[in-house]
C-alpha positions as CSV (number, residue, x, y, z in Angstrom):
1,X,71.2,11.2,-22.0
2,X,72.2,10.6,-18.2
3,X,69.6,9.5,-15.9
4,X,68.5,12.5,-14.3
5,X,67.9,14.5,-17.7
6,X,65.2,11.7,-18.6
7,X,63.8,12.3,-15.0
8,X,63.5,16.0,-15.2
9,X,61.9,15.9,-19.2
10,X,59.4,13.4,-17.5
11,X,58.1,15.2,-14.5
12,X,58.0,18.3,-16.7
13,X,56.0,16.4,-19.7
14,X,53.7,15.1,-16.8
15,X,53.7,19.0,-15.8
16,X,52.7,20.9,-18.6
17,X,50.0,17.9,-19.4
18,X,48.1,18.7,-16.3
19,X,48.4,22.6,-16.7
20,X,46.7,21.5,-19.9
21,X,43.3,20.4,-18.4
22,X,40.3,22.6,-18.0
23,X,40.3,24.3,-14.2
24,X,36.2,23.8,-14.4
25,X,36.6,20.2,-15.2
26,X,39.3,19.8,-12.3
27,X,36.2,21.8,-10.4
28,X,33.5,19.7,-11.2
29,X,35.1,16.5,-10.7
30,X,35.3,17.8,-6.7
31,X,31.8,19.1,-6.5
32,X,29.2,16.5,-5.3
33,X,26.3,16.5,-7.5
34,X,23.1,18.1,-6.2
35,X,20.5,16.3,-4.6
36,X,17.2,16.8,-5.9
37,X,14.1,17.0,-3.2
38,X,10.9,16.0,-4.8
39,X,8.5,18.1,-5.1
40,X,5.6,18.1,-2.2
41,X,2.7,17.6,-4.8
42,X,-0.4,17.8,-5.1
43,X,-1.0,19.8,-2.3
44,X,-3.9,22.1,-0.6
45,X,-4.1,24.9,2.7
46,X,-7.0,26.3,3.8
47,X,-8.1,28.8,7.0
48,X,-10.0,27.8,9.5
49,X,-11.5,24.2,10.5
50,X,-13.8,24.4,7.7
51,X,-11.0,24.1,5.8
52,X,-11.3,20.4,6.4
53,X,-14.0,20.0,4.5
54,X,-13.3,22.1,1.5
55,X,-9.8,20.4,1.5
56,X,-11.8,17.0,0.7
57,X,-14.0,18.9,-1.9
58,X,-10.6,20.3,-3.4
59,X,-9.0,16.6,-3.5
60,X,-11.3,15.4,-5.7
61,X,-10.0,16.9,-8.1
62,X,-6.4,17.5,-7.2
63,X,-6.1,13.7,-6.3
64,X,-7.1,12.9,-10.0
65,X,-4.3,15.3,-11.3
66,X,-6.6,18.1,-11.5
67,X,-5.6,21.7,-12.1
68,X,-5.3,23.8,-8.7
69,X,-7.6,26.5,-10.1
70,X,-10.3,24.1,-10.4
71,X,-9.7,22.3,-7.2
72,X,-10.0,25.6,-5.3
73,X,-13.2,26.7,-6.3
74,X,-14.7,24.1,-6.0
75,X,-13.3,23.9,-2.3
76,X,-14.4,27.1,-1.4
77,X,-18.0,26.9,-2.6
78,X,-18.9,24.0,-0.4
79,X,-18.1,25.9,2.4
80,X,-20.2,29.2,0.7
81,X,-23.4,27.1,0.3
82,X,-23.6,25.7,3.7
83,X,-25.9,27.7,5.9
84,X,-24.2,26.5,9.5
85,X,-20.8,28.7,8.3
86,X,-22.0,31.9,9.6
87,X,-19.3,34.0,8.0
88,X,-18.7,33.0,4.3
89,X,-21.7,32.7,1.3
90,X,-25.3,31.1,2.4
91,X,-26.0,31.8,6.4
92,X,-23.7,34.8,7.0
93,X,-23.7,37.0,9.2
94,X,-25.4,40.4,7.7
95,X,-24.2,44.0,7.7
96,X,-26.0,46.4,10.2
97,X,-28.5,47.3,8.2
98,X,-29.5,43.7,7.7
99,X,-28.1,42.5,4.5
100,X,-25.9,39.8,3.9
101,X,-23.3,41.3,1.2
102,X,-20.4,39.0,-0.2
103,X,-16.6,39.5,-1.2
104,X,-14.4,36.4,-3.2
105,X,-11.4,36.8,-5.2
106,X,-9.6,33.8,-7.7
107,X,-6.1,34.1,-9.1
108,X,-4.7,31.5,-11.3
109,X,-1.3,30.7,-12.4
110,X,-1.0,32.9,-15.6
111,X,-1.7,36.1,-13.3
112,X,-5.8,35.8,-14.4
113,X,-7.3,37.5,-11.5
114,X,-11.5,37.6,-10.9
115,X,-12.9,39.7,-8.2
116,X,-16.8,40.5,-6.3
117,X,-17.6,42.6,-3.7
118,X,-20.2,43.9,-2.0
119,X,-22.4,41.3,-3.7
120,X,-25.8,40.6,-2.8
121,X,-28.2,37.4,-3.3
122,X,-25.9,35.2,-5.0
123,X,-24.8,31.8,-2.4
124,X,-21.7,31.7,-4.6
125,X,-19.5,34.3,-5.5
126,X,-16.2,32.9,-5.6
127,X,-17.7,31.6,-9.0
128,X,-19.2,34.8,-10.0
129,X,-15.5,36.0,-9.5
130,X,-14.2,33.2,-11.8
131,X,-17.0,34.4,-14.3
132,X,-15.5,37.9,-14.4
133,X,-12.0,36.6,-14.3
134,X,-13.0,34.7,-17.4
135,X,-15.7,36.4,-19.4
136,X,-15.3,40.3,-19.1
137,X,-12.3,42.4,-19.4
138,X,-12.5,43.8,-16.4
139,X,-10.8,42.6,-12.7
140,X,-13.4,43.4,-10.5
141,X,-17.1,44.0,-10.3
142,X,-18.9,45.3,-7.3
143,X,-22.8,45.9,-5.8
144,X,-25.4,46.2,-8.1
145,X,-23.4,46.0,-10.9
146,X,-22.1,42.5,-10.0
147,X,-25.6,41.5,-9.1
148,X,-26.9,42.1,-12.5
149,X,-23.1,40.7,-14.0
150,X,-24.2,37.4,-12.2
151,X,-27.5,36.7,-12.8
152,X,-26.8,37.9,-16.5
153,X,-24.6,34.5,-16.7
154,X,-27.6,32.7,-14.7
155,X,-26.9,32.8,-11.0
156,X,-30.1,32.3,-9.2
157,X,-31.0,35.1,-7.4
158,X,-31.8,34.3,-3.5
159,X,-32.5,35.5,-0.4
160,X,-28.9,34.6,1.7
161,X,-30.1,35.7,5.6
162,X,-31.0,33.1,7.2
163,X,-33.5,32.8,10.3
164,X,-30.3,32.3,12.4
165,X,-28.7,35.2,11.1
166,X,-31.6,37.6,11.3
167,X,-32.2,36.4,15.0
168,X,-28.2,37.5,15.8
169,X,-28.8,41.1,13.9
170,X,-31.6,42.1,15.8
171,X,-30.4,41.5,19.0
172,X,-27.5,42.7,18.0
173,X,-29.9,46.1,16.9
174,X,-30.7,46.1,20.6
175,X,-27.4,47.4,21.8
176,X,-26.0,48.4,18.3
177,X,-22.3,48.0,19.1
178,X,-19.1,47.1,16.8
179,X,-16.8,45.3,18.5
180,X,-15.1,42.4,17.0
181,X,-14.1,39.6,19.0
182,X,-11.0,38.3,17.9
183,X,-11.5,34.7,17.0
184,X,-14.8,34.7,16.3
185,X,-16.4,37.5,14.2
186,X,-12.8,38.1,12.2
187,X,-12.6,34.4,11.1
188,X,-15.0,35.8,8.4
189,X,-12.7,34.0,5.5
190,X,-12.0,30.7,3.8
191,X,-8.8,31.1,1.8
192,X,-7.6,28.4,-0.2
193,X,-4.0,27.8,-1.7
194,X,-3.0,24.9,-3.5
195,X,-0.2,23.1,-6.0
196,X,-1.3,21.0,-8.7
197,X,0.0,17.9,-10.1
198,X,1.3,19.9,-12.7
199,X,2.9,22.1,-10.7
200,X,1.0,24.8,-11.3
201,X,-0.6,27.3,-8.4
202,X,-4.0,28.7,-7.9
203,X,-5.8,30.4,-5.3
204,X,-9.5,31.2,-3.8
205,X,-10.9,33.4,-1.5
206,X,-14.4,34.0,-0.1
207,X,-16.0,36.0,3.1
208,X,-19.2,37.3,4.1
209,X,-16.8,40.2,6.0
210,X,-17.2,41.4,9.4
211,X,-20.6,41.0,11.1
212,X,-22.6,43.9,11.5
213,X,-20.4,46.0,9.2
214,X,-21.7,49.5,7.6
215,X,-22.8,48.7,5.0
216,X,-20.6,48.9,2.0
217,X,-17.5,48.2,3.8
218,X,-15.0,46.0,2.0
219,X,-12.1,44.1,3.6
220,X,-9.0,42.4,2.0
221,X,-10.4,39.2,0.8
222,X,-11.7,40.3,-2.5
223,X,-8.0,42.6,-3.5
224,X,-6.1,40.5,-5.0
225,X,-2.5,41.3,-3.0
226,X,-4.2,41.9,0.0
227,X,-6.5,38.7,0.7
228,X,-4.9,36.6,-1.7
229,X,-1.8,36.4,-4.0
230,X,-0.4,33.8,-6.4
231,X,2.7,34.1,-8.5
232,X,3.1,30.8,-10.4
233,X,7.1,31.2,-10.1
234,X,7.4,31.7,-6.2
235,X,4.5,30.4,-4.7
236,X,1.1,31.5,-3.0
237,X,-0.8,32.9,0.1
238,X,-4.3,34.2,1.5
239,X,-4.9,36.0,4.8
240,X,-8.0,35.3,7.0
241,X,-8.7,38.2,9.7
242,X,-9.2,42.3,10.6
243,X,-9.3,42.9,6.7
244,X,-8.0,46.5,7.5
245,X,-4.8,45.5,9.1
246,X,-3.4,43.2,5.7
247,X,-4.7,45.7,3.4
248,X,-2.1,48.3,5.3
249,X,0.7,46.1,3.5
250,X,-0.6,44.5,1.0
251,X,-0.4,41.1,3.3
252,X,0.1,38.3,0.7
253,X,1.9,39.8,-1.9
254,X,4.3,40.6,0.9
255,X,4.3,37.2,1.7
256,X,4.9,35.8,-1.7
257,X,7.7,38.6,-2.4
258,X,9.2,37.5,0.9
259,X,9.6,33.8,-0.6
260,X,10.9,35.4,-3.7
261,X,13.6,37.1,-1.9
262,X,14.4,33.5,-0.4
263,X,12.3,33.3,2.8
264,X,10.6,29.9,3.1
265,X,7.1,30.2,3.4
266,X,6.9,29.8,7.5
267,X,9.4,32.8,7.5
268,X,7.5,35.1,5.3
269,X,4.4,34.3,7.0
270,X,6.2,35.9,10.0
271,X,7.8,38.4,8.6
272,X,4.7,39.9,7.2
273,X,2.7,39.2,10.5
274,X,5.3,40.6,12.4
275,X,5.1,44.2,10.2
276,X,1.3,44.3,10.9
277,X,2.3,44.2,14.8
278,X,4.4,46.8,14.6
279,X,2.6,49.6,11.9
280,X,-0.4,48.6,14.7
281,X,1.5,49.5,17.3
282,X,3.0,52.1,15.8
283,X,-0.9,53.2,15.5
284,X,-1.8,53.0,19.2
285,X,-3.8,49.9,18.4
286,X,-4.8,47.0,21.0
287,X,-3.0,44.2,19.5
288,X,-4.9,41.6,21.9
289,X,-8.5,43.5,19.5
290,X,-6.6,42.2,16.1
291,X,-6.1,38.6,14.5
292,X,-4.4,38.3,11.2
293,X,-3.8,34.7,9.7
294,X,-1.5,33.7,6.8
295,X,-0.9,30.7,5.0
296,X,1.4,30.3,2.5
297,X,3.1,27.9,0.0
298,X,6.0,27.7,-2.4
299,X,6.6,25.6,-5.7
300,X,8.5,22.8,-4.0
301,X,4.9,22.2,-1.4
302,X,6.7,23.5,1.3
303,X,3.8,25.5,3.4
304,X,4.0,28.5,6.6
305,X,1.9,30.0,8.8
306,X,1.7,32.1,11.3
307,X,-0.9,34.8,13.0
308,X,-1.0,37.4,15.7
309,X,-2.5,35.6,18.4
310,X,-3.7,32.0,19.5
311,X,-6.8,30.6,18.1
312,X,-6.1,30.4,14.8
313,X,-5.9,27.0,12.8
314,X,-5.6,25.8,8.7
315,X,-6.3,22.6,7.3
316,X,-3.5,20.5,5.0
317,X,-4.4,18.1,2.7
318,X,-1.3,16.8,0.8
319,X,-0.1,12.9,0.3
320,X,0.1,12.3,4.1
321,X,-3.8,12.7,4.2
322,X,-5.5,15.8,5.6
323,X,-5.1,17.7,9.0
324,X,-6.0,20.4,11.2
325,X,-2.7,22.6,11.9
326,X,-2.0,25.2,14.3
327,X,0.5,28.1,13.7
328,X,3.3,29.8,15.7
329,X,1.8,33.1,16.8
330,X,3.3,36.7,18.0
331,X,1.3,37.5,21.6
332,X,2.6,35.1,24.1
């Protein structure tokens, strides 16, 4: 056998041996391995600068591994029982008829969902909405009928309008006009958001609703999808604002189906903030009358949020401590 025939049986051994080997190995062996980004947990968003405070109250338990669900009630009723918070629980501002009435919501991360509105004489309702969330078969209770739910499982019954408050109605009675101040009367919400150890999302969400309401009236922060929304796959957010205008679209389940669809959560905050500008528009509305909030976080404890106009503010307390925030807004 000559020299080149040896040559020519080699190169085509060496050939057929590499046709031989798996295209997804040859694949693989090029592809850098993914890098993994650690998960931003535990972690905790709330509206407004009382948010501050019920961050800390939620850390205590988050910070011992915790579950969220626990953490967030617990967060949101420190802010319901103190009387200086004129617009959620003890000390809010009441309807026009003089009575303070009170809306909460609680979602966990199995899709458990607890809801009171139009409650009356209870300081706390976010846990008379966990009660209902855990001891009836039912998703919502409302007036008299979540009065008597409540002090059936023995919430004290109170009086909840406080001198401060009273003073505010009546001279409000003097002139007897509805006009919101953006800002002031429409931060009437603590919402709460946040991502156990465990990796696991729950969410809160308590208001004493507009001042000097009719009474009756009902905004988003007791409708679950409206106020508040958690899905323990995607991620979670609350709203804080003109009620009306997030109930329009459903404002936090928008935001969370937003992340689904692969938004981060400052993105979907934006998104959905951006649709409420323009049905309002769309409606003839005064945009510079209307504030609308959201926060929002995703399973990795990335958070968002952003809000009509200047003025609004949420509190994060994750492992670089806890801090006051300000959003990107839509009126410039």
């Amino acid at each position: 056998m000559n020299n080149n025939r040896r040559s020519f049986i080699k190169k085509l051994g060496i050939a057929t041996a590499a046709l031989a080997v798996n295209p997804l190995d040859l694949m693989a062996a090029e592809l850098p391995e993914p890098k993994m980004t650690a998960v931003n947990k535990p972690i905790v968003l709330s509206t407004w600068n009382f948010g501050l405070k019920a961050n800390e109250e939620a850390w205590t338990i988050l910070g011992k591994g915790g579950k969220a669900l626990d953490a967030v009630e617990k967060g949101v009723r420190l802010v319901e029982l103190d009387p200086k918070e004129r617009s959620v629980g003890y000390g809010g501002r009441p309807d026009r008829d003089g009575r303070v009435t009170l809306d909460a919501c609680i979602m966990d991360e199995n899709y458990n969902i607890g809801s009171v509105a139009c409650l009356e004489h209870v300081k706390n309702p976010i846990s008379v909405a966990r009660a209902v969330m855990e001891k009836t078969p039912h998703v919502m209770l409302v007036g008299d009928g979540a009065l008597q739910f409540a002090l059936s499982q023995g919430f004290k019954k109170e009086n909840l309008l406080t001198p401060e408050s009273e003073k505010e109605w009546k001279e409000w009675l003097k002139t007897s006009q509805y006009k919101p101040i953006a800002n002031i009367e429409n931060h009437d919400t603590i919402g709460m958001i946040a991502l156990d150890a465990q990796g696991n999302l729950s969410g809160a969400c308590t208001t004493s609703g507009m001042a000097f309401k009719m009474h009756g009236r009902v905004g988003d922060s007791p409708i679950i999808g409206a106020g508040l929304f958690v899905d323990n796959e995607v991620g979670a957010a609350t709203a804080t604002g003109h009620g009306e205008e997030v109930i329009r679209t459903v404002g936090t389940h928008l935001v969370v189906e937003l992340m689904r669809q692969g938004r981060n959560p400052q993105e979907a905050c934006k998104e959905a903030v951006d649709r409420i500008v323009k049905i309002a528009q769309r409606r003839n509305k005064n945009l510079k009358d209307i504030q609308v909030g959201f926060i929002a976080i995703n399973k990795q404890g990335e958070y968002g949020s952003y809000c009509i106009q200047d003025g609004f503010n949420f509190a994060v307390y994750d492992q670089k401590g806890n801090r006051l925030e300000k959003p990107e807004f839509a009126l410039k």
